[in-house]
TILUM-200323 format. One record per residue (C-alpha): residue number from 0; chain; x negated, y negated, z. Coordinates in steps of 0.2 Angstrom, whole numbers, plus 5000, padded with zeros to 4 digits. Layout:
N
num_chaine_c1_c2_c3
NUM_A_X_Y_Z
...
//
This chain:
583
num_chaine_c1_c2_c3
0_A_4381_3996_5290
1_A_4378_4014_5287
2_A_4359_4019_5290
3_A_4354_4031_5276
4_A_4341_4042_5275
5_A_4333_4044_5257
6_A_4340_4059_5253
7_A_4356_4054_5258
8_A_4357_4039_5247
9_A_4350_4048_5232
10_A_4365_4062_5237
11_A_4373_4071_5222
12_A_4390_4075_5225
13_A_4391_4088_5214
14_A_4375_4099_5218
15_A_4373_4097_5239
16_A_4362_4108_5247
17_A_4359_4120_5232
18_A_4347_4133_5238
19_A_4351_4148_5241
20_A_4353_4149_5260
21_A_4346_4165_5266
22_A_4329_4167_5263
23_A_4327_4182_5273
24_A_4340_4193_5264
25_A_4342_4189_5244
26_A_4350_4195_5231
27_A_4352_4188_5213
28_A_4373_4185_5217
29_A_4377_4169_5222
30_A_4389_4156_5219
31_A_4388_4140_5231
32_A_4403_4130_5237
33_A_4397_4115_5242
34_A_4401_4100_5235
35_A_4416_4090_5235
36_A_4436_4098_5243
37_A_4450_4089_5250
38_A_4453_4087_5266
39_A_4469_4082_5280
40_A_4467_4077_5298
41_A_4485_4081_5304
42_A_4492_4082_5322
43_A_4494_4097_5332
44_A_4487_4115_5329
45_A_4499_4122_5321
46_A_4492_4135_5305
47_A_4504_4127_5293
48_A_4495_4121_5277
49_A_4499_4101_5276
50_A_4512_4095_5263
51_A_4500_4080_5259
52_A_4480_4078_5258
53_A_4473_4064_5264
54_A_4458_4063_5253
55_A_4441_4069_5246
56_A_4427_4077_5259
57_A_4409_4080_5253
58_A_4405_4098_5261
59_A_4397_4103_5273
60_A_4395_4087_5279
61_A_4406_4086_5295
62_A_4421_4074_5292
63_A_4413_4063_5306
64_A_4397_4062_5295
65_A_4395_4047_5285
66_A_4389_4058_5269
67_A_4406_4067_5269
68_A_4415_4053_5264
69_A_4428_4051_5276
70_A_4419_4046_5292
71_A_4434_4049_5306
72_A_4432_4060_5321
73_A_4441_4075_5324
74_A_4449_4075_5338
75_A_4453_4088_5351
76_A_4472_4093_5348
77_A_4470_4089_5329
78_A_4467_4100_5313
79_A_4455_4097_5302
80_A_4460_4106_5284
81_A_4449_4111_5267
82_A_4454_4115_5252
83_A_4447_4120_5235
84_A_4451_4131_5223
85_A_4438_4146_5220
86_A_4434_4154_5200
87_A_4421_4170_5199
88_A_4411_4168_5185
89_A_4413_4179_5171
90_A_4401_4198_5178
91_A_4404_4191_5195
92_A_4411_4206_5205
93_A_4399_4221_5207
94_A_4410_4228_5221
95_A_4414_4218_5235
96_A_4415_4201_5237
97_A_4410_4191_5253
98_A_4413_4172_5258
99_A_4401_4167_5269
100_A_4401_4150_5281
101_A_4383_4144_5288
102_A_4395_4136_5302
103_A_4410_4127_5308
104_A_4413_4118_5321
105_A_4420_4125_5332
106_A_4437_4138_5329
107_A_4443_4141_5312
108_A_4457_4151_5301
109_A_4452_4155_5282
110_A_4467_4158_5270
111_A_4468_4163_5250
112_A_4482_4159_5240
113_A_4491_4157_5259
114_A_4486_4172_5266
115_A_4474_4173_5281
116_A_4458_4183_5278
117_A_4447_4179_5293
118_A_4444_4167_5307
119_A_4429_4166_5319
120_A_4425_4156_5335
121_A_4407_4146_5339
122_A_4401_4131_5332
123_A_4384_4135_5330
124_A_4384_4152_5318
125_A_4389_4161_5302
126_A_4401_4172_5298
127_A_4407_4180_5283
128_A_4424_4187_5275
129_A_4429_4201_5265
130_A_4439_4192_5253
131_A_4437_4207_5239
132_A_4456_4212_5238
133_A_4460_4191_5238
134_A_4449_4187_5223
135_A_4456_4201_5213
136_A_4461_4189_5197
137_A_4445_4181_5200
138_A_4453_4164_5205
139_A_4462_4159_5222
140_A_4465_4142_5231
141_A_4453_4142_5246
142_A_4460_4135_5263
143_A_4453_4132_5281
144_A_4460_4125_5298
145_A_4446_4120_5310
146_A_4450_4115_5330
147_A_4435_4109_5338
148_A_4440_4104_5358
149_A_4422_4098_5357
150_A_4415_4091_5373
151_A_4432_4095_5383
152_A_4431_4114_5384
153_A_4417_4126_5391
154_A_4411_4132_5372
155_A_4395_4130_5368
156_A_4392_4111_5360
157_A_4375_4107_5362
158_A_4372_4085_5364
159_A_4391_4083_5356
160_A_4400_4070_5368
161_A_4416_4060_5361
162_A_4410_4047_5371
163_A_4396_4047_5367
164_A_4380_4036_5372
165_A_4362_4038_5378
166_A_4355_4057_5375
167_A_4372_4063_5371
168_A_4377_4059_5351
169_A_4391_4057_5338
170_A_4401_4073_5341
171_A_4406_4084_5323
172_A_4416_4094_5317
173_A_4420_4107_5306
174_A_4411_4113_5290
175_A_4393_4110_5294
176_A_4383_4122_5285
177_A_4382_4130_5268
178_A_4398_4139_5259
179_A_4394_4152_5246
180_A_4401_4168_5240
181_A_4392_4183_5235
182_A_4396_4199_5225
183_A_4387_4218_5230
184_A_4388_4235_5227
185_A_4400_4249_5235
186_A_4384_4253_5247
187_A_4372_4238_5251
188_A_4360_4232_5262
189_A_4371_4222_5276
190_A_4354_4217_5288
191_A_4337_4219_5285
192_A_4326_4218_5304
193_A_4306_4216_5302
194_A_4296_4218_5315
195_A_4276_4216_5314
196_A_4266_4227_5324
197_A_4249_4217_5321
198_A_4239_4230_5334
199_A_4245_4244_5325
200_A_4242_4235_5307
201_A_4258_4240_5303
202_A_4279_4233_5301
203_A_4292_4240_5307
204_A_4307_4238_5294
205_A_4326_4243_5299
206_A_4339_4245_5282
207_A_4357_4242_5289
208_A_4369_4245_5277
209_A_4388_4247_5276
210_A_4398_4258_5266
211_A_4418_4259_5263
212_A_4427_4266_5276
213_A_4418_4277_5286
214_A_4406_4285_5273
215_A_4390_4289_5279
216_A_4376_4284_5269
217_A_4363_4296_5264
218_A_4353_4288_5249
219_A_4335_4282_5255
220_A_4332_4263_5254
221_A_4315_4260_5244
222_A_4305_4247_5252
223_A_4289_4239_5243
224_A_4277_4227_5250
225_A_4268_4214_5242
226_A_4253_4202_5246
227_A_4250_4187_5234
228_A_4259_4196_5219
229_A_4250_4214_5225
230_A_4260_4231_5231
231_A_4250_4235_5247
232_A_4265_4247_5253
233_A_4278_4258_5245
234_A_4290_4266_5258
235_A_4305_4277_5258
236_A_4318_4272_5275
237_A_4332_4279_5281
238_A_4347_4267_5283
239_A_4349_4264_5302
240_A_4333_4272_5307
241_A_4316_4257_5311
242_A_4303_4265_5299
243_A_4283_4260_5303
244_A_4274_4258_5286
245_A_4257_4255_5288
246_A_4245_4243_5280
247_A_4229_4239_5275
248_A_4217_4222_5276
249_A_4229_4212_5287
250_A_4231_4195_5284
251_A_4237_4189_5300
252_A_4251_4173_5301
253_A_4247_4158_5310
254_A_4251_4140_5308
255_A_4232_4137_5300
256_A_4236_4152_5289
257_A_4255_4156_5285
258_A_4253_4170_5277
259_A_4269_4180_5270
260_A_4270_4195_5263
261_A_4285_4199_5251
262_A_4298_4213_5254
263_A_4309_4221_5239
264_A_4321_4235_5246
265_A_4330_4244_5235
266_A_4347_4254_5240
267_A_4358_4263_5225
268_A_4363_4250_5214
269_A_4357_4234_5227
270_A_4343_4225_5228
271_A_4338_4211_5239
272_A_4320_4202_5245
273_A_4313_4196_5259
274_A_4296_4191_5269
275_A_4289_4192_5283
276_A_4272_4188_5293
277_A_4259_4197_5303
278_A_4258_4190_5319
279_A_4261_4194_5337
280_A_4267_4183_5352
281_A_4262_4184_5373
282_A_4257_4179_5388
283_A_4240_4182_5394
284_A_4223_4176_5404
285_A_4210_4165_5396
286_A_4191_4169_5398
287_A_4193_4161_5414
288_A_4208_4170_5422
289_A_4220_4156_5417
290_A_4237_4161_5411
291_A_4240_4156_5391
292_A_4251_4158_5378
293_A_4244_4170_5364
294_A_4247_4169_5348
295_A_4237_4186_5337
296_A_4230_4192_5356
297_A_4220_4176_5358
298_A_4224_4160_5368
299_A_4234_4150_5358
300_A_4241_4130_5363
301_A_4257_4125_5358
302_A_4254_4106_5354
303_A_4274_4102_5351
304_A_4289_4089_5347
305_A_4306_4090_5353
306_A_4316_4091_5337
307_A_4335_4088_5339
308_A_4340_4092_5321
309_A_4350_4075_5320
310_A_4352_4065_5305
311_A_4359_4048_5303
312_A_4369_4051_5288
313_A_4373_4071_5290
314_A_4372_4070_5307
315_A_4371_4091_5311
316_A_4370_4093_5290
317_A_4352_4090_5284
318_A_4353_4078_5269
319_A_4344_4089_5257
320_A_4332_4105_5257
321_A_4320_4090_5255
322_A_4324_4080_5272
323_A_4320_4098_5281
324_A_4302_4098_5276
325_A_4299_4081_5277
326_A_4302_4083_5295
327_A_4292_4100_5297
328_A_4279_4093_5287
329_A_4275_4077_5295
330_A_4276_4084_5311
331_A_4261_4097_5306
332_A_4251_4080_5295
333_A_4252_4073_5311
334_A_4243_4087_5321
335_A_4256_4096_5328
336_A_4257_4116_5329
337_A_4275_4118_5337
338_A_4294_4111_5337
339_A_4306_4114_5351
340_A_4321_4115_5342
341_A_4333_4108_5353
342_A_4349_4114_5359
343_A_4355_4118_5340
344_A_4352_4133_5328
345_A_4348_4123_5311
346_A_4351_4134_5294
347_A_4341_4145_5289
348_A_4331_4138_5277
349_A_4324_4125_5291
350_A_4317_4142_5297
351_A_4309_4147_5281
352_A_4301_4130_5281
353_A_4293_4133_5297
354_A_4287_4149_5291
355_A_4280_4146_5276
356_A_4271_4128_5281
357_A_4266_4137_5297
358_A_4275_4128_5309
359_A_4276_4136_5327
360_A_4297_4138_5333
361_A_4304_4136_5351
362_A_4321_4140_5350
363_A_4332_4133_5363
364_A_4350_4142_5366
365_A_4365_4129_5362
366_A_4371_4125_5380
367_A_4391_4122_5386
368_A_4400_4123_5402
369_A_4414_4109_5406
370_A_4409_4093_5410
371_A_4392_4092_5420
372_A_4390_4082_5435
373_A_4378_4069_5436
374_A_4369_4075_5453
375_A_4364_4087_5445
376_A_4358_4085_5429
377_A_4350_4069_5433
378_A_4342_4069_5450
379_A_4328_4080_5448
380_A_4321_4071_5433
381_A_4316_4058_5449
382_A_4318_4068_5464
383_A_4314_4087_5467
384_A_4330_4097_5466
385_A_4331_4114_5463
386_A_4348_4123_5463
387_A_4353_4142_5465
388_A_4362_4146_5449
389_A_4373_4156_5454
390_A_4380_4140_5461
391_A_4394_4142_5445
392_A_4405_4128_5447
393_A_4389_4117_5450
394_A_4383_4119_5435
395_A_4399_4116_5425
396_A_4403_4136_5422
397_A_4418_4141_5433
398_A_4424_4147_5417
399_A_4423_4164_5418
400_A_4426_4165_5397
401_A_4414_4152_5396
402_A_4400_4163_5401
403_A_4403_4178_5393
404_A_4405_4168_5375
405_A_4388_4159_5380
406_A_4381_4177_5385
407_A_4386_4184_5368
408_A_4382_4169_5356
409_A_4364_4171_5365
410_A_4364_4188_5359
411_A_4371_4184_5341
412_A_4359_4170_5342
413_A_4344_4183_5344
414_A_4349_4195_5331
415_A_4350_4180_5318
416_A_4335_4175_5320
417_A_4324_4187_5327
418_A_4314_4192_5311
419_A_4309_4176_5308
420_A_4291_4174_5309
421_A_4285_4156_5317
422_A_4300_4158_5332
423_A_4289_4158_5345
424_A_4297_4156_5361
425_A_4316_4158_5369
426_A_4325_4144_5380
427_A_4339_4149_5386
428_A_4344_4134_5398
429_A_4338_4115_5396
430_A_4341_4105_5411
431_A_4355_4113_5421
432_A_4365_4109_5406
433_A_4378_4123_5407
434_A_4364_4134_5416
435_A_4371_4150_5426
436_A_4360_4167_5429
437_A_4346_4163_5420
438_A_4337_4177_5428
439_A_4349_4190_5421
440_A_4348_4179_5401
441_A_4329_4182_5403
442_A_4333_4200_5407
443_A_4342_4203_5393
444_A_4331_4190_5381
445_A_4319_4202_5386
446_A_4329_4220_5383
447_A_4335_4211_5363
448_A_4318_4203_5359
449_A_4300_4209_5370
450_A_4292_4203_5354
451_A_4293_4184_5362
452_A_4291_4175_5376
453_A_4306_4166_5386
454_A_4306_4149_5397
455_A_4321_4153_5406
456_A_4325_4135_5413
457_A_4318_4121_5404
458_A_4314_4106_5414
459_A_4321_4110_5432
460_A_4332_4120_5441
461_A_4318_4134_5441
462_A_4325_4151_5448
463_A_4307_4157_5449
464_A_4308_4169_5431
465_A_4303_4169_5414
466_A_4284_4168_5407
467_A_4283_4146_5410
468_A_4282_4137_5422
469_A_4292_4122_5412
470_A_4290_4106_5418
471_A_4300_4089_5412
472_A_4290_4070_5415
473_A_4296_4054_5411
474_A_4296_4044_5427
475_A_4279_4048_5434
476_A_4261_4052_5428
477_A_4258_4070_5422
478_A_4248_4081_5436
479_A_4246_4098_5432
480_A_4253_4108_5448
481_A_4246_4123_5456
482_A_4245_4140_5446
483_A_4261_4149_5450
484_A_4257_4166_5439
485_A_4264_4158_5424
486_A_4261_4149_5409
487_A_4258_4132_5413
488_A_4270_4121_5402
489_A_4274_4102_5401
490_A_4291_4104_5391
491_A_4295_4088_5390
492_A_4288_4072_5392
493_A_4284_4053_5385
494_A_4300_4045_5375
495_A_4290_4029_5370
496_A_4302_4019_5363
497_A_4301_4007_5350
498_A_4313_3999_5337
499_A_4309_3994_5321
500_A_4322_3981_5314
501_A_4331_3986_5300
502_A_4329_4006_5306
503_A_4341_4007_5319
504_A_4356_4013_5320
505_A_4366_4003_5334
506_A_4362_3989_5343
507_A_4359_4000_5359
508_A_4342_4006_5366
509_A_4338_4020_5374
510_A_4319_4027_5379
511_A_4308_4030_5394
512_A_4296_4016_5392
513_A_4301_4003_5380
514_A_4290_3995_5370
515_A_4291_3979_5357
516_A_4277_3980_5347
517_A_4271_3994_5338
518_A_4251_3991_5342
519_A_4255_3994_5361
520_A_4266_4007_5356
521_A_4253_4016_5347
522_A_4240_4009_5362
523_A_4252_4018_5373
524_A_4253_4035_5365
525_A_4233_4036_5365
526_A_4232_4034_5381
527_A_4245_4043_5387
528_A_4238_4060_5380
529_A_4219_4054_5382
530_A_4222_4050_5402
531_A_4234_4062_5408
532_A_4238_4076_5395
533_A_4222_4081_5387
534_A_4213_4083_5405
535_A_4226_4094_5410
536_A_4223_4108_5398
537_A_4206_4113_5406
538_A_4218_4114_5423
539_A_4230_4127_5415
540_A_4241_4116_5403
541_A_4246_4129_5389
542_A_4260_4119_5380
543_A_4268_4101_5378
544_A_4282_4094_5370
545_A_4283_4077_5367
546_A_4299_4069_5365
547_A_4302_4065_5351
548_A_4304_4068_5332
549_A_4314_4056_5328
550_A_4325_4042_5334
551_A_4342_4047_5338
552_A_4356_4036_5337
553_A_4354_4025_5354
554_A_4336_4035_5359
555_A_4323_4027_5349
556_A_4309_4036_5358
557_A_4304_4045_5340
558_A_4287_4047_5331
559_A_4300_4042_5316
560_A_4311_4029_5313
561_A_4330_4038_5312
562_A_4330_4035_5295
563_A_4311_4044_5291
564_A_4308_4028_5282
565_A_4296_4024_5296
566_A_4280_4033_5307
567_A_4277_4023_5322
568_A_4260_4025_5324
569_A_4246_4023_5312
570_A_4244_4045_5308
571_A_4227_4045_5312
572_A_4230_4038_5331
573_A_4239_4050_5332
574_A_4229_4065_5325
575_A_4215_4059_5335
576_A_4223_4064_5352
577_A_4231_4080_5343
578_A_4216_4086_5339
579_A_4213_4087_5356
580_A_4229_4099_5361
581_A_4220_4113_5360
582_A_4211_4126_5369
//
């Protein structure tokens, strides 16, 4: 039986995932494509459009997804095709015309009418197409071929595993993200980069525009800043060119007060909006020498859940705008400041959430490499272990292409999401999962984004970098080690389990300590935090994340129930040691 979450069985086929889905960058042209396309599953991976369909698929649930409809998993060596035909409404085109994917997983090939018009490569985020010149009648059949070799190539797939079982889950495929279209002017604002200087009471704001051919634009972008419905700023900024505009009475951003200011920025004929917040992010000594996390210059701790962005009917595909802040909110009802969003980049309306209920962001880098070997990924959660990373083929990354596609997703992953305002905090490597150079990532983390902090090996395999000293426990009672210089984190730790009968997804069960009844559960979490975690702070503990949100197919180790029909633990046990994660 199919575990539904309730947003997934109240699902409308014909209006999925509405919202417009880039919150940072608006305009009033949108069309959304979601909804229900046909779909084939043919051999081979040939680009030769199928003679027959094989059905209906509900998109951008992935085909492997029990919300698309079809529920069959794509296989490597296999081609996974859409189709749906596309109509502008009538006023549509304003210039040119852009068909943009959230994601796909993982390779893909876009035709009109037959004819290719783009393709890209990486599971995890968007791209858009020129289709202008394809859509000049207004109407055109929409095609896409997807491959996705998913856990038997060296591209990044996060916890995808065909065979899957324990902590690695139900592989998917294909269209996993929103599909929309978009009309703008000749000129337009392409990227919008915001940068808050709090110490300076100021924002740094960078236009990117683009322009046909190799025109040059010379027209001024008019940038106006607004606070609760007030202009507090007015500023004229040249395209390509990070202007500083100064404001007055800050209201700084934090997860006690999200507060986001409003941007319109005006270029020629196009017009888009935005928001950001005022806040800054560090690393620096407490009254008492002890290294912290800051948050607005002042010692700030990260009281955090490991959030895998897993759902049991959408699997990657968040049932509904709804089911995202459900999660975010809950987590922060509960007493939480922080999710470690792990090994996934979720849509960017998951981000919005975060920023506007003021919910602190770890992002973790989605991790690949070939097949990783057991020794090492596993030993050091029992045993110390710690491994030069240079070792390459150890580590599952004698792929030389492998690499450099992680290396530039990394820095793709950074420039999508660096204007966000609750990211907190980079992870580039998780568990030796794929890890290789992670001195050099933190680097270059560091030369893109100097605005954030970066944990540049979660768990173990520490190479001696980053701002954290990152620390995974399961198997043993939390002691917090000796100051090393850096922040003091535990980045992983507890995975209580329990199962609550009717809330499961398979009859398997995994968690770090198992429990039956959900009075010792709750007993159990209490005490964890009261005995080990709560004593360690006055030592130099800066950060926890406990493991986890929710239950996860085999792993129900979740403060939820799979289905978030269920929270584990009466709330107020639980915001009773919460309120304790603090400095």
């Amino acid at each position: 039986m199919t575990l539904l979450t309730p947003w997934g069985e109240a699902l409308d086929r014909s209006s999925v995932l509405p919202e417009y889905p880039r919150p940072q960058l608006v305009r009033e042209s949108y069309l959304n494509l979601n909804g229900v396309w046909d779909y084939a599953i043919v051999p081979g991976q040939a680009f030769t459009e199928p003679a027959t369909w094989d059905g209906e698929i509900v998109v951008p649930f992935s085909p492997e997804a029990p919300l698309s409809g079809v529920e069959r998993q794509l296989m490597p060596g296999e081609t996974l095709w859409y189709r749906r035909s596309v109509t502008l409404p009538e006023g549509f085109m304003q210039g040119r015309v852009f068909l943009h994917f959230g994601a796909v997983d993982e390779r893909c090939r876009v035709y009109l009418n037959g004819v290719e018009v783009g393709s890209h490569q990486g599971g995890y985020l968007p791209f858009s197409v020129d289709v202008t010149e394809s859509l000049t009648s207004g109407t055109a059949e929409l095609t896409v071929a997807v491959h996705d070799d998913s856990d038997t190539a060296s591209h990044s797939r996060g916890k995808q595993k065909l065979k899957r079982g324990g902590i690695w889950y139900t592989a998917q495929s294909g269209i996993w993200q929103t599909v929309w279209i978009e009309s703008v002017p000749p000129v337009y604002v392409e990227r919008l980069v915001i940068t808050p200087q709090l110490a300076d009471s100021a924002v740094d704001m960078l236009v990117e525009t683009s322009a046909p051919g190799s025109a040059s634009v010379t027209v001024s972008a008019s940038v106006t800043v607004s606070a609760d419905g007030t202009v507090v700023a007015v500023a004229q900024v040249s395209p390509g060119t990070a202007a500083r505009i100064p404001l007055s009475d800050i209201r700084a951003w934090s997860p006690e007060h999200p507060f986001l200011y409003d941007v319109t920025v005006t270029l020629g004929d196009d017009t888009v909006t935005s928001y950001f917040g005022m806040r800054s992010f560090g690393v620096g000594p407490d009254a008492s020498g002890v290294q912290r996390l800051l948050l607005n210059g002042e010692p700030f701790f990260h009281a955090g859940v490991l959030d895998q962005g897993y759902w049991p009917d959408g699997l990657y595909t968040p049932p509904s705008d709804e089911a995202m802040i459900y999660d975010i909110q809950t987590m922060k009802d509960l007493g939480f400041t922080m999710l470690r969003k792990h090994i996934k980049i979720e849509p960017m309306r998951w981000y919005h959430h975060c920023d506007r209920i003021g919910m602190l962001v770890w992002q973790d880098a989605v991790n690949g490499g070939s097949s990783y070997n057991p020794a090492v990924i596993t030993i050091p959660a029992v045993a110390p272990l710690r491994l030069n990373d240079k070792h390459y083929r150890a580590f599952g990354r004698a792929d030389a292409r492998g690499r450099e596609q992680f290396r530039r997703e990394l820095r793709d992953t950074v420039e999508l999401l660096r204007s966000v305002p609750s990211l907190a905090l980079w992870v580039p490597f998780n568990e030796g999962w794929g890890q290789f150079d992670a001195l050099d990532a933190t680097r270059e983390l560091r030369q893109l984004d100097p605005t954030r902090p970066v944990d540049h090996a979660s768990g173990w395999h520490d190479q001696g970098g980053g701002d954290l000293h990152s620390l995974h426990v399961y198997f043993r009672a939390f002691r917090a080690p000796r100051a090393d210089g850096r922040v003091l984190a535990l980045t992983e730790y507890g995975g209580y389990s329990l199962r609550i009968p009717g809330h499961e997804w398979g009859a398997s069960v995994f968690g770090y300590k198992r429990f039956d009844d959900p009075a010792r559960f709750a007993e159990a979490l209490a005490r964890l935090h009261e005995e080990q975690i709560v004593p360690a702070i006055a030592q130099g503990l800066s950060a926890t994340v406990y493991t986890q949100l929710s239950d996860v197919e085999d792993e129900i180790n979740g403060l939820l129930s799979y289905d978030r029909r269920v929270v584990k633990a009466p709330a107020e046990r639980i915001r009773a040691f919460t309120a304790q994660l603090r400095l």
